[in-house]
C-alpha positions as CSV (number, residue, x, y, z in Angstrom):
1,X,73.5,49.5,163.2
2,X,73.0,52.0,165.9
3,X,75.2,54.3,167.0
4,X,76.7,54.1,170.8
5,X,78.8,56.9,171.3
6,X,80.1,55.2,174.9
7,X,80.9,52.3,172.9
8,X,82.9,54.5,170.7
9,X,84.6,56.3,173.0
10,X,85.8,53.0,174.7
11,X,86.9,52.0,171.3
12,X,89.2,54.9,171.1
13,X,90.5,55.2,174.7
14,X,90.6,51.4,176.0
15,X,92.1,50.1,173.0
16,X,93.3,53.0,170.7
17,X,95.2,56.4,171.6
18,X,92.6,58.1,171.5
19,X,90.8,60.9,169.4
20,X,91.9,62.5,166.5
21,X,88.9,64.9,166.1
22,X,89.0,64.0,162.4
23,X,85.6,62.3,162.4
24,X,86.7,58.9,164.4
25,X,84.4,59.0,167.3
26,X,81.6,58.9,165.0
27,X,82.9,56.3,162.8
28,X,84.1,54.1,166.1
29,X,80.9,54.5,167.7
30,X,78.9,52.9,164.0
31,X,80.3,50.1,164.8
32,X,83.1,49.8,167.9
33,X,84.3,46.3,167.3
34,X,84.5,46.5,163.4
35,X,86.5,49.7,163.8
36,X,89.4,48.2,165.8
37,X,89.2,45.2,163.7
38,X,90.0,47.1,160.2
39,X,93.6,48.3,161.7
40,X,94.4,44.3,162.1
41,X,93.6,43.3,159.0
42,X,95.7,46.2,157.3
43,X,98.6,45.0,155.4
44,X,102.3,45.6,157.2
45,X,100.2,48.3,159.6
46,X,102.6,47.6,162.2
47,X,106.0,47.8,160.2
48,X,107.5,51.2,161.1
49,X,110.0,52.0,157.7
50,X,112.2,55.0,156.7
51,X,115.3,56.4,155.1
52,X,116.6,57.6,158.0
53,X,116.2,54.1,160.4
54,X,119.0,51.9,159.9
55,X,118.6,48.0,160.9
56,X,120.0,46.8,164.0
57,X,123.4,45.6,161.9
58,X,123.8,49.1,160.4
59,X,123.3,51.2,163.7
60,X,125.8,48.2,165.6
61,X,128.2,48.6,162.8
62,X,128.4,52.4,162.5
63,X,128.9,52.5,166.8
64,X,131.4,50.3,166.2
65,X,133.4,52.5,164.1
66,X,132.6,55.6,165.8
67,X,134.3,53.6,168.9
68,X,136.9,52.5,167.3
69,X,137.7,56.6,165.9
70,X,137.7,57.6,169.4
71,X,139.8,55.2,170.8
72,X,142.0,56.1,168.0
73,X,141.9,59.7,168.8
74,X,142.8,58.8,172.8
75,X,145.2,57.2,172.1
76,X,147.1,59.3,169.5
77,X,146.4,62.4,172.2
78,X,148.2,60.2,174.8
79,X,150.8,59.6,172.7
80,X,151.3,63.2,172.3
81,X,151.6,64.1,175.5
82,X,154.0,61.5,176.6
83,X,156.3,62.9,173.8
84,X,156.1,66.4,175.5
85,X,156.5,65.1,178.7
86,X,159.9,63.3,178.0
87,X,161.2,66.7,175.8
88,X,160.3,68.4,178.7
89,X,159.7,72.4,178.4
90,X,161.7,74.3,175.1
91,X,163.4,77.8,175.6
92,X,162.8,80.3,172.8
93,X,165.7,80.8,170.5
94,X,167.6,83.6,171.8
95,X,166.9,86.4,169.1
96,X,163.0,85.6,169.3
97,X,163.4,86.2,173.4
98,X,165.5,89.1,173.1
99,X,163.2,90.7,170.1
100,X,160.7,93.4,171.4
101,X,157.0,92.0,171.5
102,X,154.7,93.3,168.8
103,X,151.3,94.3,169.1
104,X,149.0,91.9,167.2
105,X,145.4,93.0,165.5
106,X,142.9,91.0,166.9
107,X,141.3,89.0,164.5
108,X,137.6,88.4,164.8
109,X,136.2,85.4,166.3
110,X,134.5,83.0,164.2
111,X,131.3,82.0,165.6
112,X,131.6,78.3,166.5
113,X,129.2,75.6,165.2
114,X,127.9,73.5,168.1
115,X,128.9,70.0,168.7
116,X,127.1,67.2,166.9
117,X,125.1,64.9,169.7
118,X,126.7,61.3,169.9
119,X,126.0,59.1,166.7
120,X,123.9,57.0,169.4
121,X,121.9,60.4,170.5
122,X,121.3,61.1,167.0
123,X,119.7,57.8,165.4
124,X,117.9,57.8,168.7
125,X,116.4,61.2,167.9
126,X,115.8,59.5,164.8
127,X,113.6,56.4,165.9
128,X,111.5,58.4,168.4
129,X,110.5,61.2,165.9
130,X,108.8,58.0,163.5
131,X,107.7,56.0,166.3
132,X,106.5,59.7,167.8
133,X,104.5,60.4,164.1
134,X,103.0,57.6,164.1
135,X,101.5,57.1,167.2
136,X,99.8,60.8,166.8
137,X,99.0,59.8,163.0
138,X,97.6,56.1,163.6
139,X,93.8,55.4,163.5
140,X,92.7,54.2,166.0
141,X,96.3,53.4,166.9
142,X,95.7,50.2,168.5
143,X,98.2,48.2,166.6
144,X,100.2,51.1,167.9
145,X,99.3,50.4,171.9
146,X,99.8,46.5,170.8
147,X,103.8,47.4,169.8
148,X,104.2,49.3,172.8
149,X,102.6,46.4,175.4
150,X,104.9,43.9,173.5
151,X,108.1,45.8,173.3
152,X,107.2,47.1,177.4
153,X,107.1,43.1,177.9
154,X,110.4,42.4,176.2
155,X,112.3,45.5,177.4
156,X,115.4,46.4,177.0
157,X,116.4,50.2,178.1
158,X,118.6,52.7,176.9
159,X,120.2,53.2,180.4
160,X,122.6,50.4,179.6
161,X,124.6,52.7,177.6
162,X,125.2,53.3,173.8
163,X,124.7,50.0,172.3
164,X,121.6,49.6,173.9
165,X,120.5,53.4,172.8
166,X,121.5,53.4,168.9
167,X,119.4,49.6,168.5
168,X,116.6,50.4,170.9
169,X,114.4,51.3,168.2
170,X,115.7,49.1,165.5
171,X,114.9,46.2,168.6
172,X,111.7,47.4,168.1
173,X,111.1,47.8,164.5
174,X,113.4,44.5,163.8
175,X,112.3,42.2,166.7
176,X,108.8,43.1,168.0
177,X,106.7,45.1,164.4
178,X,106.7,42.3,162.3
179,X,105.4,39.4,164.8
180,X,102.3,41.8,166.8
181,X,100.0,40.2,164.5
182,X,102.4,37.0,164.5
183,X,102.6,34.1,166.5
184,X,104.0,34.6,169.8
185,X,107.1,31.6,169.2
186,X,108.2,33.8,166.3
187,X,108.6,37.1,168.5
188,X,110.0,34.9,171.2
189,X,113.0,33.6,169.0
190,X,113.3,37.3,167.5
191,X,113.7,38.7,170.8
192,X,116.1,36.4,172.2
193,X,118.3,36.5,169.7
194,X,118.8,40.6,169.2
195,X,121.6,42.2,169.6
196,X,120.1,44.6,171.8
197,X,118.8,42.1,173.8
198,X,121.4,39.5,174.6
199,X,123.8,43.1,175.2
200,X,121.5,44.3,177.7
201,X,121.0,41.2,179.8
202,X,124.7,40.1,179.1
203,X,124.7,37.0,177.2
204,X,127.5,37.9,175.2
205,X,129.4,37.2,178.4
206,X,128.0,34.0,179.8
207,X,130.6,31.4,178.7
208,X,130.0,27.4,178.8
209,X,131.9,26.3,181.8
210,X,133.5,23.3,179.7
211,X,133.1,24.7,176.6
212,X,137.0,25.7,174.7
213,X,136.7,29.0,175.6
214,X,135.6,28.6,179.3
215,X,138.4,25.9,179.8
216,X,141.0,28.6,178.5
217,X,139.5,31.8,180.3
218,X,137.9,29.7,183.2
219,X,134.8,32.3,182.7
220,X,131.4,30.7,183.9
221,X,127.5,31.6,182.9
222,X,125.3,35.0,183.4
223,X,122.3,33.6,183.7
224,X,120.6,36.9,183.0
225,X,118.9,36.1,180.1
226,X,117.8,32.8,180.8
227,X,116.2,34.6,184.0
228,X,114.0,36.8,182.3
229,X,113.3,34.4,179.4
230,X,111.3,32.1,182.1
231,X,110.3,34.7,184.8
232,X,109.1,37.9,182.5
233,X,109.0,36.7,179.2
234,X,107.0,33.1,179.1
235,X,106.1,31.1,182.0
236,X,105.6,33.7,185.0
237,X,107.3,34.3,188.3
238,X,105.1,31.4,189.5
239,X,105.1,29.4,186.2
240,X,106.7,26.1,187.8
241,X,110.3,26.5,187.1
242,X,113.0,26.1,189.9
243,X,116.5,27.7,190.1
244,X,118.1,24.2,188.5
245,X,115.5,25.1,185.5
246,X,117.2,28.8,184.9
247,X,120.7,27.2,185.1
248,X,120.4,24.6,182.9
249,X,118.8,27.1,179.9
250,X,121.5,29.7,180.5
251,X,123.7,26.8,179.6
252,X,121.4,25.9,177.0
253,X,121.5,29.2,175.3
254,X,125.9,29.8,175.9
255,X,127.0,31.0,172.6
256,X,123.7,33.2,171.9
257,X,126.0,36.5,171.1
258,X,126.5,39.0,168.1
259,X,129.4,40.0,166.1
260,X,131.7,42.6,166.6
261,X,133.4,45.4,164.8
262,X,135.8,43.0,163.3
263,X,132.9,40.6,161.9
264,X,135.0,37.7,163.1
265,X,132.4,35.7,163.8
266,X,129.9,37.0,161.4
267,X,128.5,40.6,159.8
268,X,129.1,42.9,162.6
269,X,126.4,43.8,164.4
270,X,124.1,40.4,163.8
271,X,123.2,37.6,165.9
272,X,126.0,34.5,165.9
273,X,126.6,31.5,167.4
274,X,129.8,31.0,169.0
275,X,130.6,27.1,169.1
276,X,133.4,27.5,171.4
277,X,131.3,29.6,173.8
278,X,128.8,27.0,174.1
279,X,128.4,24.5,176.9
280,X,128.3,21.2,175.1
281,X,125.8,18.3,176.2
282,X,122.5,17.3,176.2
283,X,120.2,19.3,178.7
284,X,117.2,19.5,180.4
285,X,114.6,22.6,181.5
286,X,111.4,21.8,182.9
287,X,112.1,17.7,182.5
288,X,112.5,17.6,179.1
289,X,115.8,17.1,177.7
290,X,117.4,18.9,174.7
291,X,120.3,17.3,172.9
292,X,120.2,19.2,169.6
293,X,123.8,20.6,168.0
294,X,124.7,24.2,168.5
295,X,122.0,26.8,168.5
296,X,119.2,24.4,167.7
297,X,118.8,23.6,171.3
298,X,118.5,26.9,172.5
299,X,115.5,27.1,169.5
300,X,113.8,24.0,170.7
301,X,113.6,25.3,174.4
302,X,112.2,28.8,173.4
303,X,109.6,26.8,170.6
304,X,108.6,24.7,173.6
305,X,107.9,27.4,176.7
306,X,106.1,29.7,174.2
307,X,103.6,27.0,174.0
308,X,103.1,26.4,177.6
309,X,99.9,26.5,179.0
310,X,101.5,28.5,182.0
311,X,103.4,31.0,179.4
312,X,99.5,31.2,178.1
313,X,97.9,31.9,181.1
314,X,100.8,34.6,181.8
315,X,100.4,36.4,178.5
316,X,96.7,36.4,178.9
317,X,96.9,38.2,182.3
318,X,99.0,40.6,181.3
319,X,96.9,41.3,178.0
320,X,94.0,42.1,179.6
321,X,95.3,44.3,182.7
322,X,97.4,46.4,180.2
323,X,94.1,46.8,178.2
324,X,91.1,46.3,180.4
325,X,91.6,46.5,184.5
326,X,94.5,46.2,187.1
327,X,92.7,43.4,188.4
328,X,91.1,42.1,185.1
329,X,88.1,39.7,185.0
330,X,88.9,36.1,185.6
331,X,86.7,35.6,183.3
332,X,88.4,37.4,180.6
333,X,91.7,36.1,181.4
334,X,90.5,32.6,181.3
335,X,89.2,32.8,177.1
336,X,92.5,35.0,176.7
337,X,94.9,32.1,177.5
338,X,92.1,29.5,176.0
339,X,92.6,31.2,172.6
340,X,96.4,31.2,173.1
341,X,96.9,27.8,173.7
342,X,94.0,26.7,170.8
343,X,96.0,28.9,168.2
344,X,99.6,28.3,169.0
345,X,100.4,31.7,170.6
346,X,98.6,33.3,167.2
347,X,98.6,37.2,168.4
348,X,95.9,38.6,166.2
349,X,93.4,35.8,167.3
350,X,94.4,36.8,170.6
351,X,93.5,40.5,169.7
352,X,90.7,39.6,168.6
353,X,89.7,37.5,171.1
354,X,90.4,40.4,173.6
355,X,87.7,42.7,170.9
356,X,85.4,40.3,171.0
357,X,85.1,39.5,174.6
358,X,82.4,41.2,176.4
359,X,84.2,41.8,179.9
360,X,86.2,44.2,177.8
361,X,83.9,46.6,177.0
362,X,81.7,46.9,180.2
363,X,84.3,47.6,182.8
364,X,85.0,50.9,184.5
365,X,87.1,53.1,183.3
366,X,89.7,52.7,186.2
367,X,93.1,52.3,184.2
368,X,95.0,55.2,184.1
369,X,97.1,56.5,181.1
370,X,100.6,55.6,181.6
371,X,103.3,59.2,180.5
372,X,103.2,58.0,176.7
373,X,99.9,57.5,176.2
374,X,99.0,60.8,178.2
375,X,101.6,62.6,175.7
376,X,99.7,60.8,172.6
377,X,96.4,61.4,173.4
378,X,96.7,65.5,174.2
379,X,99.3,65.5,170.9
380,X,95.7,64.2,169.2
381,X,93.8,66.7,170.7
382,X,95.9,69.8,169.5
383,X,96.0,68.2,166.3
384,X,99.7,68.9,166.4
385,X,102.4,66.1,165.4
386,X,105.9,67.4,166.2
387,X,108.8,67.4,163.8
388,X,111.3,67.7,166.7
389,X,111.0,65.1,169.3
390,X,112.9,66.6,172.0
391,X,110.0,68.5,173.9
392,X,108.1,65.4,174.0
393,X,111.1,63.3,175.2
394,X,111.7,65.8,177.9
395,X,107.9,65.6,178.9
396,X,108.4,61.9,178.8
397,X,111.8,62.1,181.2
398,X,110.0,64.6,183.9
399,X,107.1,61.9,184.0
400,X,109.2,59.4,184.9
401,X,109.1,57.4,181.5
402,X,111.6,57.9,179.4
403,X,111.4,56.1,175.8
404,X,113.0,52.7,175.7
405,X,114.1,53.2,179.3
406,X,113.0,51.4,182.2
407,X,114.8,51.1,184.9
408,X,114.8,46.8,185.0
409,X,113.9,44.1,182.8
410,X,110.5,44.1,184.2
411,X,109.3,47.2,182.1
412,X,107.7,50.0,183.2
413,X,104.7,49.2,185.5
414,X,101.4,48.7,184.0
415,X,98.9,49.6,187.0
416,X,97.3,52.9,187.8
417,X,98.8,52.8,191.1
418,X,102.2,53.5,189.9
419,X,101.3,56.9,187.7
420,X,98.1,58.2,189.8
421,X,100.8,59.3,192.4
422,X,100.4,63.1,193.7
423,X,104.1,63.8,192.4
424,X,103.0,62.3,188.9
425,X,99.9,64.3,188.6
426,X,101.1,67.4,189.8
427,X,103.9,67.1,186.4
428,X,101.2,66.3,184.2
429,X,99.2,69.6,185.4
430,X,102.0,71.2,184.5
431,X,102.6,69.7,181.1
432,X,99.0,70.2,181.1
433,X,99.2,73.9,181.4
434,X,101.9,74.3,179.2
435,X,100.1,72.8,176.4
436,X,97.1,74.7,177.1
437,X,99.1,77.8,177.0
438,X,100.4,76.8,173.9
439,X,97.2,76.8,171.8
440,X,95.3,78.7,173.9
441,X,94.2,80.9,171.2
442,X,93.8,78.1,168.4
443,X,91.0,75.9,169.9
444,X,88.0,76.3,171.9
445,X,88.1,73.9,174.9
446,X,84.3,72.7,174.7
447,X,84.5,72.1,170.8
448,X,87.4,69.4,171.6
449,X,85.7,67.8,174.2
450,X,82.5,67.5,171.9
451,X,84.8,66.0,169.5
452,X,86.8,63.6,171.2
453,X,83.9,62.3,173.9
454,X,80.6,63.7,172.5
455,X,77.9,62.0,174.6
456,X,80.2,60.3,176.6
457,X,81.6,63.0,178.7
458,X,80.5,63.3,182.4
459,X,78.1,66.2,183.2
460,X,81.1,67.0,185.7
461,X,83.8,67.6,182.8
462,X,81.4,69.5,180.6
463,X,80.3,72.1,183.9
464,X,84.3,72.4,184.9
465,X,84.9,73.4,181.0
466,X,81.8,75.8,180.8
467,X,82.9,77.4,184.0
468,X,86.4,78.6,183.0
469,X,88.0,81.8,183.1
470,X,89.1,81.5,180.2
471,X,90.2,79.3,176.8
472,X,93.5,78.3,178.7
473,X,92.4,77.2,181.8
474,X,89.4,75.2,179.5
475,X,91.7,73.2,177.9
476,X,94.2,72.7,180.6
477,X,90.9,71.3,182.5
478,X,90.1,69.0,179.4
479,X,93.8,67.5,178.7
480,X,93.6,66.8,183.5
481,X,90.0,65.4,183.1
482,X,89.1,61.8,183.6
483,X,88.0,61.8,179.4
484,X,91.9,62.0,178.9
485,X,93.7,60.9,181.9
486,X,91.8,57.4,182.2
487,X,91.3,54.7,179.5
């Protein structure tokens, strides 16, 4: 087969993270399509497992506790000072007041340990150093830019708080790893049924309005969830439900909650189904009526949008902007959602399918790397993965993206538009710079590009390279040029 070096490098950028300079642009550009298609068809490749990562339950149940010392702790220091409050101040026995004050040696100060972060900081730190190693470590990462797209899609974010924070990554690894190369139904029901999820969108409050416990607390619905489920997650903002349709599933899907600290209902820190928080009745979302007992209902509904050809047709146009264009081919949309629907919502056919498709390989190179995939493809080029993954969460917080934390359930936006901003660019320059600075003596600026791009690099980008001052400024001009910024 001959080689195609632009081929290659479109294998690396559009679908993977990029380069590794260990011989991949070479290998990609033998055979572009077959190289992609070898990371599917790697067993568990998009598990992410360690030591270190507890499951959702785990994470939930050790918060829990943690909360429940501190309240502890509060309260026994309020306790305290309401004691001293009703003594009121005590005198000094008269012979200590009367006795002449002695001098006292100093003693020296110990030097004082600094504070351990939150327990929620800390398993954070956790889940972004593994999820950090292996995007820099995956080849060519595009199982790795698949989790991403899918856990962007059903997002939760850290900027709920602590619970949200400490299961963020176990929502990921739990909920969205094992069902990339699934079938779409099977991450659906995962997803909907997190912790982490029906926290952040508060289902654990929405109460059945006749249900036991809504007739003794005269609580009603959140219809939060059920929102997102049909407007983000399957059928699209213009999918064909109506208002009545979002009501009658958050109904549908009263009850969806998780155990507490207590494990009343269940193992702390798991998904349960709370009877008496259920609104009881047969009901109906998009015309079709549900009358299963207890959580089945809410099942049926989510088995039945996530085959819907408008939940296809949503997918698919989301699929191919994330990996193709902001305005992606009709064309390519259309055999996206056809495979969908023919499989079931199989995602590796879909994958596949998106491979395969011609319109993906012969448009411009317009999409522009969102923070984290700027951050993974320079970390590639230095050939550097971090141990510590503060400096790259700070990069990712100054660019506007930090991990696991959009700002709404929509996700992060997925357009070039939205990063291509003068303020954005003018950060990454300077994350640019610093990088550049940092290696500046390791790596010669026209050896990377040779690596990573070969042929496929403008005359432009090799003649601002060959023109630097120096090895700095060379590879600050390689990690800003069009090579790296635009996949």
């Amino acid at each position: 087969m001959a080689t195609d070096i632009q081929a290659g490098f479109i294998a690396l950028n559009r679908f993977g993270l990029g380069s590794r300079r260990d011989g991949d642009l070479a290998e990609a550009s033998a055979d572009p399509r077959g190289f992609l298609k070898a990371e599917l068809v790697t067993p568990r490749i998009a598990l992410l497992e360690a030591p270190d990562l507890p499951p959702t339950a785990v994470a939930l149940q050790r918060l829990f506790e943690e909360n429940e010392q501190r309240r502890v702790t509060r309260l026994s220091v309020m306790r305290a000072e309401a004691a001293r409050a009703e003594v009121g101040p005590m005198s000094p026995p008269l012979a200590e007041a009367e006795a002449p004050s002695m001098p006292v040696a100093k003693q020296p100060e110990q030097p004082k340990e600094p504070p351990k972060p939150p327990l929620e900081q800390q398993v954070f730190r956790a889940e972004a150093a593994a999820r950090l190693q292996r995007a820099f470590s995956a080849r060519p990462g595009f199982v790795e830019r698949l989790v991403a797209f899918w856990t962007n899609h059903f997002c939760v974010s850290t900027m709920k708080g602590p619970f949200v924070r400490i299961s963020a990554g176990a929502f990921e690894r739990d909920a969205i790893r094992p069902h990339v190369l699934g079938r779409f139904g099977d991450m659906l029901q995962a997803v909907e049924s997190h912790p982490a999820m029906l926290f952040y969108l508060d289902n654990q409050l929405s109460i059945g309005p006749t249900s036991q416990a809504g007739e003794r607390s005269k609580r009603g619905l959140n219809e939060n969830l059920a929102r997102e489920i049909l407007e983000l997650h399957t059928l699209g903002v213009n999918g064909g439900y109506t208002q009545a349709d979002v009501t009658l599933l958050a109904r549908i899907i009263t009850g969806w909650t998780f155990a507490g600290r207590l494990g009343q209902l269940g193992e702390a820190g798991t998904f349960v189904f709370n009877v008496n928080a259920h609104e009881p009745g047969a009901h109906a979302v998009l015309q079709h009526s549900y009358d299963q007992a207890g959580v089945a209902q809410g099942q049926a509904v989510l088995a039945d949008i996530s085959r819907h050809p408008a939940t296809a047709q949503h997918i698919a146009y989301k699929f191919a902007r994330h990996f193709v264009a902001d305005d992606p081919p009709p064309a390519l949309v259309d055999r996206l959602a056809n495979t969908f629907r023919a499989t079931g919502g199989d995602l590796k056919t879909l994958s596949l399918a998106l491979i395969d498709s011609p319109e993906a390989w012969v448009a411009e190179r317009t999409k522009m790397r969102s923070p984290s995939e700027f951050l993974y493809a320079a970390g590639r080029i230095v050939g550097r993965v971090p141990d510590d993954p503060n400096p790259f969460l700070g990069a990712l917080n100054i660019l506007g993206m930090p991990l696991w934390g959009p700002s709404g359930p929509n996700g992060f936006p997925d357009t070039a538009a939205a990063w291509a901003n003068p303020e954005g660019m003018k950060v990454r320059l300077e994350i640019a710079v610093r990088i550049a600075d940092r290696w500046r003596d390791a790596l010669n600026p026209r050896d990377l590009l040779d690596e990573i791009a070969g042929a496929a690099a403008s005359p432009e980008t090799n003649r601002a390279i060959a023109r630097a001052e120096s090895k700095q400024q060379g590879l600050a001009l390689l990690l800003m040029s069009p090579e790296v910024q635009r996949r």
